[in-house]
C-alpha angles and dihedrals in degrees: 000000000000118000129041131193093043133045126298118181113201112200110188149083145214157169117338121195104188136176138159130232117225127206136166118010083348092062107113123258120261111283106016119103142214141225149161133274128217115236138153140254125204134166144096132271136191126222106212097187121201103180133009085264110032132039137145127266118213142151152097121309128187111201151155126232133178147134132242117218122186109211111201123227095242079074101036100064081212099101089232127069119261132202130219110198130189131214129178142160129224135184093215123198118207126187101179131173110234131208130201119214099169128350099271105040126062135182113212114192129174162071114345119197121197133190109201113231112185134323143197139203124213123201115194129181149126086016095297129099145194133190136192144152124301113250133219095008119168108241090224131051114196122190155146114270128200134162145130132246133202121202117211121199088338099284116062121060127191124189137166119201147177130228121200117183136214111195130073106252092208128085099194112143132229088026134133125208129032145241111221129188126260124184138178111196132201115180139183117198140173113226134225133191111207 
């Protein structure tokens, strides 16, 4: 954001690379790995400055999240390897502090709060596929936010960020455990000073 100590509004979106980490009965079984999905964030955010060097980042974010896991064939029983991904969208809510170093450069840390919105899983193997509705998923994500934004001839701003969440995504009961959401943001946004 530009200009401190006043009010900037930031309309844009970008790149997402999410993954989820797993622990307890939600841990993967022994051979099968894991990787991130590429996904996309959109949405619009407001700068209320209270001084030239420190303000406050909120807004409304649309964005997709997920995880990739490899399945080897050895677990398969289909002779070939198969893949499970997950996809799912959020309307995430940051309120981040933000810190000026120089007039151009900020740095935005804090509490991040998401609504799920709808998911899918993909199975994919031996050629085939099959896709269906994710199950059990907790209606709120809740996690820690910090990144960085440049802002280029006072109007374009460009960031890149990392999410890290706190609460287990999955409702299963009688599970141990939890998945929890990880993000890494790149944005491209068009400023305004109003």
């Amino acid at each position: 954001m530009s200009s401190f100590a006043g009010i900037g509004l930031t309309i844009g979106g970008g790149l997402n690379l999410s993954n989820t980490s797993e622990s307890g009965d939600y841990e993967l079984p022994s051979g099968e790995t894991q990787s991130m999905v590429v996904g996309f964030n959109a949405g619009v955010n407001a700068l209320f400055g209270f001084t030239d060097k420190m303000g406050l980042v909120t807004g409304l974010n649309y964005e997709t999240r997920g995880t990739k896991i490899t399945v080897p064939a050895s677990i398969t029983g289909l002779g070939v390897s198969g893949t499970e991904t997950m996809s799912a969208s959020y309307l995430q809510i940051p309120v981040l502090f933000s810190y000026k170093f120089i007039p151009e450069l900020a740095v935005n840390l804090g509490p991040e709060l998401g609504f799920y919105l709808s998911g899918t899983e993909k199975y994919e193997a031996a050629g085939q596929s099959q896709s269906q509705d994710l199950q059990n998923m907790s209606s709120m994500d809740f996690g820690a936010s910090i990144g960085v934004s440049y802002t280029i001839v006072n109007m374009i701003v460009v960031g890149a960020g990392y999410y890290l969440g706190f609460l287990n995504i999955d409702n299963t009961s009688g599970m141990s455990g939890s998945v929890t959401n990880n993000n890494i943001k790149i944005t491209v946004a068009y400023l305004l000073h109003l």
